[in-house]
N, CA, C and O atoms as a GROMACS GRO file, in nm:
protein
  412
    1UNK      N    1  -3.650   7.157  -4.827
    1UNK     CA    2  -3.644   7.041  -4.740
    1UNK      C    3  -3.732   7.064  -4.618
    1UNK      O    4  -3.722   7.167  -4.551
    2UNK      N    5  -3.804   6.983  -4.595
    2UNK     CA    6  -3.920   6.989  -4.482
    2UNK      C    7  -3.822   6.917  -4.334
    2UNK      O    8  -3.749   6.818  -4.329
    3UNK      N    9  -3.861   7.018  -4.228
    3UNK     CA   10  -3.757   6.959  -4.055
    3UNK      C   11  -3.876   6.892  -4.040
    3UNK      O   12  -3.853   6.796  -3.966
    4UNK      N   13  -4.007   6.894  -4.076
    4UNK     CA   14  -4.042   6.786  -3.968
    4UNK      C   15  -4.186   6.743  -4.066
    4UNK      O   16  -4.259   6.825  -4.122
    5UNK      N   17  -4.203   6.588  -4.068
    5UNK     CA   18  -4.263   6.514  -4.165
    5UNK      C   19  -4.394   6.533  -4.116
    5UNK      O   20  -4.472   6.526  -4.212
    6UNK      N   21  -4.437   6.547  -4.041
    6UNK     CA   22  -4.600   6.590  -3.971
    6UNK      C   23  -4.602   6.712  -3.855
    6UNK      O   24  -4.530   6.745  -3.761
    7UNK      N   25  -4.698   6.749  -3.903
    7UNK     CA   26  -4.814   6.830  -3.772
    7UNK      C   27  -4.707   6.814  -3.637
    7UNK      O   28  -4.611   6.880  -3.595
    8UNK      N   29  -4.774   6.698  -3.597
    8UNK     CA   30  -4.775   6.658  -3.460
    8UNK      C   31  -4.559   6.707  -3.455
    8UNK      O   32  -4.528   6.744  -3.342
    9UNK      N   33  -4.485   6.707  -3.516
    9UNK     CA   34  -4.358   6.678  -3.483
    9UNK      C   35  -4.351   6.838  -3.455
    9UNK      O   36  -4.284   6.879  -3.360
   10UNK      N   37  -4.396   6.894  -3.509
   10UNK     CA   38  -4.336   7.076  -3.495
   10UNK      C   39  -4.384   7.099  -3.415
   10UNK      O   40  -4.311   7.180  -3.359
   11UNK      N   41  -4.498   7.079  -3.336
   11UNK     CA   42  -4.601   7.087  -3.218
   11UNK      C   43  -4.534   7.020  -3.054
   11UNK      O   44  -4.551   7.059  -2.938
   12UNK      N   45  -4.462   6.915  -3.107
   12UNK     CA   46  -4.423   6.864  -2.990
   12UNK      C   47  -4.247   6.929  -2.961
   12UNK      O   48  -4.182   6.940  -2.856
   13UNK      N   49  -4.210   6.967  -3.122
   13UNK     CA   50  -4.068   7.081  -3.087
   13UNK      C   51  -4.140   7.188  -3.016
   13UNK      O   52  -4.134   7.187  -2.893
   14UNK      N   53  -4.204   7.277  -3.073
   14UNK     CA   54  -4.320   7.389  -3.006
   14UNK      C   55  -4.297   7.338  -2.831
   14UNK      O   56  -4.217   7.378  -2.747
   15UNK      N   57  -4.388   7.251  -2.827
   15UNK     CA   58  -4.381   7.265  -2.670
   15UNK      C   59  -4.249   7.242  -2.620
   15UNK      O   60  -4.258   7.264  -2.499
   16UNK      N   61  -4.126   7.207  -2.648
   16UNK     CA   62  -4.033   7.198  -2.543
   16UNK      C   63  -3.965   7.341  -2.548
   16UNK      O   64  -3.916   7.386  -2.445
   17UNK      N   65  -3.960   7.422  -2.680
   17UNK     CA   66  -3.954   7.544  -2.658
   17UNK      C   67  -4.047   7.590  -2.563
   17UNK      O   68  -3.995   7.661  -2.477
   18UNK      N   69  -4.188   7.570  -2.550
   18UNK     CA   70  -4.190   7.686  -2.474
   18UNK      C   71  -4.191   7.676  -2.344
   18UNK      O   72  -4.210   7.771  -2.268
   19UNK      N   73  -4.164   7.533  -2.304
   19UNK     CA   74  -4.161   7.467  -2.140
   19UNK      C   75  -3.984   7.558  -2.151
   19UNK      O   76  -3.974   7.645  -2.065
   20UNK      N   77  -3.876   7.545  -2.231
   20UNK     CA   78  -3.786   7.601  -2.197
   20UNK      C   79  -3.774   7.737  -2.188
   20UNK      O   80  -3.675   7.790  -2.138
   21UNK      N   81  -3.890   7.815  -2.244
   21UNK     CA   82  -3.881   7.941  -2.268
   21UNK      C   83  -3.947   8.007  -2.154
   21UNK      O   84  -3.925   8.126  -2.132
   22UNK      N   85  -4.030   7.935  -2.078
   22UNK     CA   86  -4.060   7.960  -1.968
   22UNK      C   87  -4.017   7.952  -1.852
   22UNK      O   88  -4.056   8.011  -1.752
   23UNK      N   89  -3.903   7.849  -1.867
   23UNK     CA   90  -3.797   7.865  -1.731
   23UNK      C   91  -3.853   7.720  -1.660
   23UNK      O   92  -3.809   7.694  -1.548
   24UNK      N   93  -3.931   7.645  -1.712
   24UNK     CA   94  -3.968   7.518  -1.690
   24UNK      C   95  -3.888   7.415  -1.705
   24UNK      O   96  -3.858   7.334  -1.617
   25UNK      N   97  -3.849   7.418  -1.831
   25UNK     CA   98  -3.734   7.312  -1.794
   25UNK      C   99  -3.568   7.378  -1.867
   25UNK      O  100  -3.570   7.451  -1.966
   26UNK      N  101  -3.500   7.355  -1.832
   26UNK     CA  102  -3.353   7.391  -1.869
   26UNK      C  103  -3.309   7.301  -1.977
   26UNK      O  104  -3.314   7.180  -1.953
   27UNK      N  105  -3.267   7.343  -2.095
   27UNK     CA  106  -3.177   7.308  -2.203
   27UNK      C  107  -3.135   7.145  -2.170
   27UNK      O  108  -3.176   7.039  -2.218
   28UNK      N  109  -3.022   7.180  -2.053
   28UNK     CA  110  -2.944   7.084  -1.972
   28UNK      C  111  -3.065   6.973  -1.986
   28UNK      O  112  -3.075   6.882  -2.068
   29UNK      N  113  -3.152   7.009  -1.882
   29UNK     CA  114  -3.281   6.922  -1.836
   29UNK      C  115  -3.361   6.820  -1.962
   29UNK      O  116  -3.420   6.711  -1.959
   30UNK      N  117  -3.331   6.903  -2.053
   30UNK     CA  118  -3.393   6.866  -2.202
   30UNK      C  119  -3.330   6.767  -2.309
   30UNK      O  120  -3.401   6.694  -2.379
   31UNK      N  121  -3.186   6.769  -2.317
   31UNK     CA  122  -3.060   6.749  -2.327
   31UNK      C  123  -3.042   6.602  -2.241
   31UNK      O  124  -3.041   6.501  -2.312
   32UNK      N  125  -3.033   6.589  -2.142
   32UNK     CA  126  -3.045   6.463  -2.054
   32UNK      C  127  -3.166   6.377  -2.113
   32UNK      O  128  -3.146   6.264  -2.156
   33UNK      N  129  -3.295   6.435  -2.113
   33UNK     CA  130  -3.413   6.364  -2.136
   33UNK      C  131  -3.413   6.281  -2.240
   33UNK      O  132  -3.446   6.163  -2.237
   34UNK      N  133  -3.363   6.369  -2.370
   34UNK     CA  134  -3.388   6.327  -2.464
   34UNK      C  135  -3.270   6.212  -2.521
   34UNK      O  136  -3.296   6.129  -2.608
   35UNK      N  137  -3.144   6.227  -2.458
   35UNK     CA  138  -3.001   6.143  -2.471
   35UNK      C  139  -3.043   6.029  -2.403
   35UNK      O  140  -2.981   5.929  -2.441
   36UNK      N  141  -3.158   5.998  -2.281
   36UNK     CA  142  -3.224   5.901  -2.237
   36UNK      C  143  -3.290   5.832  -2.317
   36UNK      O  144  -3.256   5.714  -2.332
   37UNK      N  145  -3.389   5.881  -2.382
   37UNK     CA  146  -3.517   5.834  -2.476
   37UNK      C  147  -3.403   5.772  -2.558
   37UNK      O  148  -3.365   5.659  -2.526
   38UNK      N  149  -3.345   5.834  -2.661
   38UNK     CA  150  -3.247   5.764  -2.750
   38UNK      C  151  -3.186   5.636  -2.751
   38UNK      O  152  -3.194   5.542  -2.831
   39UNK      N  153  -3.094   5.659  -2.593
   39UNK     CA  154  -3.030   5.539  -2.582
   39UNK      C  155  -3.116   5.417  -2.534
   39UNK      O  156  -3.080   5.301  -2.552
   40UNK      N  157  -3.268   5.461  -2.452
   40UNK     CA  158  -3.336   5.332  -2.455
   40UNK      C  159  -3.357   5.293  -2.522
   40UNK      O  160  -3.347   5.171  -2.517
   41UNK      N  161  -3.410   5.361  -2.666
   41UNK     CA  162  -3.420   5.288  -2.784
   41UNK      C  163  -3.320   5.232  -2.905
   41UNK      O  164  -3.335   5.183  -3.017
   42UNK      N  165  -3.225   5.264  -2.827
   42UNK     CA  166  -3.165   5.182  -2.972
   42UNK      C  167  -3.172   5.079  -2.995
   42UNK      O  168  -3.137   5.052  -3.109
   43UNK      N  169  -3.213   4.978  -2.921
   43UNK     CA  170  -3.224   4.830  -2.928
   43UNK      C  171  -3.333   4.815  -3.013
   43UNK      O  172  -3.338   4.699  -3.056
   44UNK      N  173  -3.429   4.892  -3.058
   44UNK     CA  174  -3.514   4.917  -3.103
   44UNK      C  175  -3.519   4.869  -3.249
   44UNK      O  176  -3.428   4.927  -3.309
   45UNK      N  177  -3.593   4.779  -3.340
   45UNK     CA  178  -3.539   4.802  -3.480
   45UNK      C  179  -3.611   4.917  -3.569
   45UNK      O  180  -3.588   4.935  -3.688
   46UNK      N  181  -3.699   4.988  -3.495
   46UNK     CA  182  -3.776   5.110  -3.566
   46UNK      C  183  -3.710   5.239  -3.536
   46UNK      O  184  -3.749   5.350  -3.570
   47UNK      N  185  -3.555   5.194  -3.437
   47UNK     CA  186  -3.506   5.332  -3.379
   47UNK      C  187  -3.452   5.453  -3.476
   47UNK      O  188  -3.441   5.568  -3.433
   48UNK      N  189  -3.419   5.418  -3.605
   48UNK     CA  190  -3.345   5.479  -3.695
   48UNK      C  191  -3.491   5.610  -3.743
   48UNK      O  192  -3.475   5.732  -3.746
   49UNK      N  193  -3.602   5.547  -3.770
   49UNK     CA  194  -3.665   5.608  -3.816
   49UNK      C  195  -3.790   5.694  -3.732
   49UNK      O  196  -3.889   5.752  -3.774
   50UNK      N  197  -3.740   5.675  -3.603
   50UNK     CA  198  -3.832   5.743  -3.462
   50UNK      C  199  -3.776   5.848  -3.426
   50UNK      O  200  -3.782   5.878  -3.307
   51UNK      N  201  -3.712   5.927  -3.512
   51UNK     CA  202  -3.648   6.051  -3.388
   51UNK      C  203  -3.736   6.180  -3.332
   51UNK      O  204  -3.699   6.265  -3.251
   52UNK      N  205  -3.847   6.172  -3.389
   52UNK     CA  206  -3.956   6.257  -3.321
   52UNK      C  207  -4.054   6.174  -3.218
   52UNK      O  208  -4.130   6.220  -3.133
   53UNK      N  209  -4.031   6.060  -3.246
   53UNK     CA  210  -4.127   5.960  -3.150
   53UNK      C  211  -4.014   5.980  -3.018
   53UNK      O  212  -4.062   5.997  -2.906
   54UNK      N  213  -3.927   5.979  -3.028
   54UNK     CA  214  -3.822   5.970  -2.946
   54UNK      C  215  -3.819   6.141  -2.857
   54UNK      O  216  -3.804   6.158  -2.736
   55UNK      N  217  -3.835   6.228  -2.942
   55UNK     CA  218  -3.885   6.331  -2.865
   55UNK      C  219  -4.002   6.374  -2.824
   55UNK      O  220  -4.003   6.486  -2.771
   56UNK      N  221  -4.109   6.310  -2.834
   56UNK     CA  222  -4.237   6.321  -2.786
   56UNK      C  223  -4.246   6.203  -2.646
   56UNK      O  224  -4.320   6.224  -2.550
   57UNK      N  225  -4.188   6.123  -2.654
   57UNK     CA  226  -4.140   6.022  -2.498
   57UNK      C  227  -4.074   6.120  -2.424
   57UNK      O  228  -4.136   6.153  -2.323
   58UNK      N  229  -3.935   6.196  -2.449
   58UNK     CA  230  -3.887   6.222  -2.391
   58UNK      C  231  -3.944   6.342  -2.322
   58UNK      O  232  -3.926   6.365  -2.202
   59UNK      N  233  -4.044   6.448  -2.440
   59UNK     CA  234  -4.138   6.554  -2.367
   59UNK      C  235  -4.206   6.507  -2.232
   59UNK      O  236  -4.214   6.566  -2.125
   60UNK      N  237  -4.254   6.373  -2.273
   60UNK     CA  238  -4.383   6.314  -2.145
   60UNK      C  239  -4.315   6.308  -2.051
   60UNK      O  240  -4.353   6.362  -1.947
   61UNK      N  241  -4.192   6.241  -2.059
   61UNK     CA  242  -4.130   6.192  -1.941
   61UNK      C  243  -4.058   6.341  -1.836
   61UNK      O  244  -4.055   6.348  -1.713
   62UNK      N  245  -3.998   6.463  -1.960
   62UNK     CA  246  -3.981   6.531  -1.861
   62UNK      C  247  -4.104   6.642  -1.767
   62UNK      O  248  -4.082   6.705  -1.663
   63UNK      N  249  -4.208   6.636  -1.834
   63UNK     CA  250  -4.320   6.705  -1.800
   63UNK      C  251  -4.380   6.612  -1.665
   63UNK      O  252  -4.409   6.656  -1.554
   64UNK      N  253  -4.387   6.498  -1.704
   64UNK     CA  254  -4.435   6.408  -1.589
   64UNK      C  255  -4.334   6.457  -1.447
   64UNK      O  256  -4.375   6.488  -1.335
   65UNK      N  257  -4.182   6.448  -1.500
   65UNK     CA  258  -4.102   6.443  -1.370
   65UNK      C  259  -4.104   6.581  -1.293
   65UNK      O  260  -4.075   6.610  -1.177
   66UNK      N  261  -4.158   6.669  -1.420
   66UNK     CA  262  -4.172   6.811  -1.336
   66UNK      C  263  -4.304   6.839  -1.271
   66UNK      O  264  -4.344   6.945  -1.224
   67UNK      N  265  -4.362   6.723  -1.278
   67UNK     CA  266  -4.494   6.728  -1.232
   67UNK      C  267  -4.567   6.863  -1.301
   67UNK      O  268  -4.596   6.960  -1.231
   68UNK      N  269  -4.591   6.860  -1.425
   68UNK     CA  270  -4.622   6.959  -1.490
   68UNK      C  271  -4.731   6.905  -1.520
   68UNK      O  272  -4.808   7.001  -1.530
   69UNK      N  273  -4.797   6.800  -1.546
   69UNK     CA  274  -4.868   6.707  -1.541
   69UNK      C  275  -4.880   6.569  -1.523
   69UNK      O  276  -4.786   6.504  -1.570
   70UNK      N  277  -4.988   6.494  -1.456
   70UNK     CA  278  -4.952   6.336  -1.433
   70UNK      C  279  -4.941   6.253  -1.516
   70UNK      O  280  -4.985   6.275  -1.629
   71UNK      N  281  -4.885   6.145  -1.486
   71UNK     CA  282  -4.872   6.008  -1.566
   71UNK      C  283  -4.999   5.994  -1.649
   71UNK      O  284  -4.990   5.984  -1.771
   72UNK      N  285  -5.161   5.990  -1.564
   72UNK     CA  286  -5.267   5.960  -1.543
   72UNK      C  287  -5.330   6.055  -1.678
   72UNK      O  288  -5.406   6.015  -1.766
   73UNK      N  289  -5.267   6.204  -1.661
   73UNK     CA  290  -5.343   6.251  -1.737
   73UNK      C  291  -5.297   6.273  -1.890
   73UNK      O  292  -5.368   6.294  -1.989
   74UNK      N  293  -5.094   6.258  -1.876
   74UNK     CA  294  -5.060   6.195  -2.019
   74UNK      C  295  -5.129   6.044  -2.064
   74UNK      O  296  -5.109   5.993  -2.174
   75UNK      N  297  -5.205   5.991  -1.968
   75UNK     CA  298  -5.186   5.841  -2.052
   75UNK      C  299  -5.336   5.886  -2.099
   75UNK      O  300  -5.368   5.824  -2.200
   76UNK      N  301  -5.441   5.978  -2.052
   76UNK     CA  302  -5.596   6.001  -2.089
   76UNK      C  303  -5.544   6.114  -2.238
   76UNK      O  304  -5.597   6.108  -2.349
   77UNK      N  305  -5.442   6.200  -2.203
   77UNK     CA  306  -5.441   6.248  -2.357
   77UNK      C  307  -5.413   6.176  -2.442
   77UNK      O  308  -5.484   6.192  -2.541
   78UNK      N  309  -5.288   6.047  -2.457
   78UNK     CA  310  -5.268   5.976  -2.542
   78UNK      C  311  -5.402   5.886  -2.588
   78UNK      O  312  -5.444   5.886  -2.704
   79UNK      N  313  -5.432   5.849  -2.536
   79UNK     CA  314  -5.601   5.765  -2.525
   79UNK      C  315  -5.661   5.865  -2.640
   79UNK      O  316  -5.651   5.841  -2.760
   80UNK      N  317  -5.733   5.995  -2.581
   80UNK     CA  318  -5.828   6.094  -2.630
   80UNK      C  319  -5.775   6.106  -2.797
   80UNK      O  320  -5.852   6.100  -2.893
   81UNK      N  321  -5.639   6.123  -2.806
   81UNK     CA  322  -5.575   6.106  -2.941
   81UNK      C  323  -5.625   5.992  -3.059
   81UNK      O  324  -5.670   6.014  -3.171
   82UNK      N  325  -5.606   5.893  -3.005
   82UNK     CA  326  -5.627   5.744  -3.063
   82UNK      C  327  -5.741   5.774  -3.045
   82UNK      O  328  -5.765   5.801  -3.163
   83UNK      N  329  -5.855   5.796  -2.985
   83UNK     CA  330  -5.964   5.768  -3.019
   83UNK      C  331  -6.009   5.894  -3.148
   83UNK      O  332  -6.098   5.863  -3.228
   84UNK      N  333  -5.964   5.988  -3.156
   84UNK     CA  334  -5.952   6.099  -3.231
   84UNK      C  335  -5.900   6.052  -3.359
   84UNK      O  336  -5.987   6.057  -3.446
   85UNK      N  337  -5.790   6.010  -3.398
   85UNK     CA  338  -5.758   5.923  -3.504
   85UNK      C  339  -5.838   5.843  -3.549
   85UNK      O  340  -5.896   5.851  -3.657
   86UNK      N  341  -5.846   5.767  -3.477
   86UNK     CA  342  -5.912   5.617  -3.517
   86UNK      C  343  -6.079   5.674  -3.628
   86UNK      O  344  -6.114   5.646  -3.743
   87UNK      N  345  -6.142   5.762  -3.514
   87UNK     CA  346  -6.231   5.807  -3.609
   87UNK      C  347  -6.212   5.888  -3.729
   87UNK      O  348  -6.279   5.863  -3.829
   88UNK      N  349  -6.152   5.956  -3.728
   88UNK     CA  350  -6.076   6.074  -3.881
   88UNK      C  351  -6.014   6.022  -4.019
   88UNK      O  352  -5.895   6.008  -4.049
   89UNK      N  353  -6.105   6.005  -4.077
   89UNK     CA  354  -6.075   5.963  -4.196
   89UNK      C  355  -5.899   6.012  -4.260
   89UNK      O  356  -5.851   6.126  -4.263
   90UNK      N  357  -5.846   5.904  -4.298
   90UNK     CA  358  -5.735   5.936  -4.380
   90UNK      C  359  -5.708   6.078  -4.445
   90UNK      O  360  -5.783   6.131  -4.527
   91UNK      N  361  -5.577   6.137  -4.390
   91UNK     CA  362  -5.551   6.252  -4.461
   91UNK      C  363  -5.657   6.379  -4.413
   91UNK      O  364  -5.651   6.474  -4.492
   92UNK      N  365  -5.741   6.396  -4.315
   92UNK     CA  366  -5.837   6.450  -4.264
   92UNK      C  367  -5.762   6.562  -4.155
   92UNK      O  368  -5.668   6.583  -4.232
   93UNK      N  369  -5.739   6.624  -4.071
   93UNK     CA  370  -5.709   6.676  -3.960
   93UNK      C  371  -5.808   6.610  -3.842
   93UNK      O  372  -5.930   6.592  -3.848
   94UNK      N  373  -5.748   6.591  -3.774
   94UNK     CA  374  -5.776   6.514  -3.619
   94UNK      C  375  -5.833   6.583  -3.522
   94UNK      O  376  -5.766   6.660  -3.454
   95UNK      N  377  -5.975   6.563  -3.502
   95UNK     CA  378  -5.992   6.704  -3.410
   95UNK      C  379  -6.041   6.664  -3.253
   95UNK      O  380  -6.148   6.607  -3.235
   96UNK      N  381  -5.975   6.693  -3.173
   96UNK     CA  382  -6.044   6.617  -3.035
   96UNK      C  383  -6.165   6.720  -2.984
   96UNK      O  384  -6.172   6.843  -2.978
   97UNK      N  385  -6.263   6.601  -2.946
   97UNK     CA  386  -6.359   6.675  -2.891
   97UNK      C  387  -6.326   6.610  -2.757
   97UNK      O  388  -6.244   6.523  -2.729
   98UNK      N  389  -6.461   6.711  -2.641
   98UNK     CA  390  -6.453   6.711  -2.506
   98UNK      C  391  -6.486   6.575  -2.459
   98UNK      O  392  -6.457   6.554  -2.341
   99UNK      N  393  -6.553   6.457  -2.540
   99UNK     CA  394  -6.612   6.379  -2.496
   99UNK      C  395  -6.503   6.238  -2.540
   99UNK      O  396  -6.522   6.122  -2.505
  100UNK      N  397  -6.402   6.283  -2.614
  100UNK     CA  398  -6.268   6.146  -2.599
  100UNK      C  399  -6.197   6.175  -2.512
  100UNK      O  400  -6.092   6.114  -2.496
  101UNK      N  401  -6.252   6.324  -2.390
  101UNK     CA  402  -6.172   6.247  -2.277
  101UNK      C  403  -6.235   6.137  -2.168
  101UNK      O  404  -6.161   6.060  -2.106
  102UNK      N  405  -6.349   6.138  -2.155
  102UNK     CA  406  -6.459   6.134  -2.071
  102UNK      C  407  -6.456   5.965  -2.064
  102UNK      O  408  -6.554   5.913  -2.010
  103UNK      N  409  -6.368   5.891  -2.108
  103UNK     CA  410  -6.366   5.758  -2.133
  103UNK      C  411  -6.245   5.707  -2.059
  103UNK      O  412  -6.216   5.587  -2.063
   0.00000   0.00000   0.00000
């Protein structure tokens, strides 16, 4: 049985380990974040099937509040992504270069 259906989901568990493993953010801290993300979405009708989308919001949001990085520069990585996708052919690996941030 596979924990996580893509790449990107073990990557974004990855980082809250290691923001917690570093003493960055606390369990507790993590725990709150993510019981947030959840309950905003339940109204949601895609909520059943988002629970890694739901922890990749809740990563941004606690990294943003720790000022671990800005709003500004999560919203230029999300950007740099999509433009990274958009070009990568189906089933391909996604590779960002230096110049989808520069936009």
């Amino acid at each position: 049985m596979r924990v996580f259906a893509e790449p990107w989901e073990a990557r974004a568990f990855a980082m809250v380990r290691a923001l917690q493993d570093a003493g960055l953010v606390t369990p507790t801290e993590w725990t709150a974040a993510l019981a947030e993300e959840v309950r905003r979405a339940q109204d949601s009708p895609a909520a059943a099937d988002a629970s890694y989308h739901h922890w990749l919001s809740a990563l941004e949001s606690v990294v943003a509040a720790k000022n671990l990085a800005t709003t500004d520069t999560l919203s230029a990585s999300r950007a740099a992504w999509a433009r990274a996708a958009h070009r990568t052919p189906h089933g391909d690996p996604i590779e960002l270069h230096p110049d989808d941030f520069d936009r």
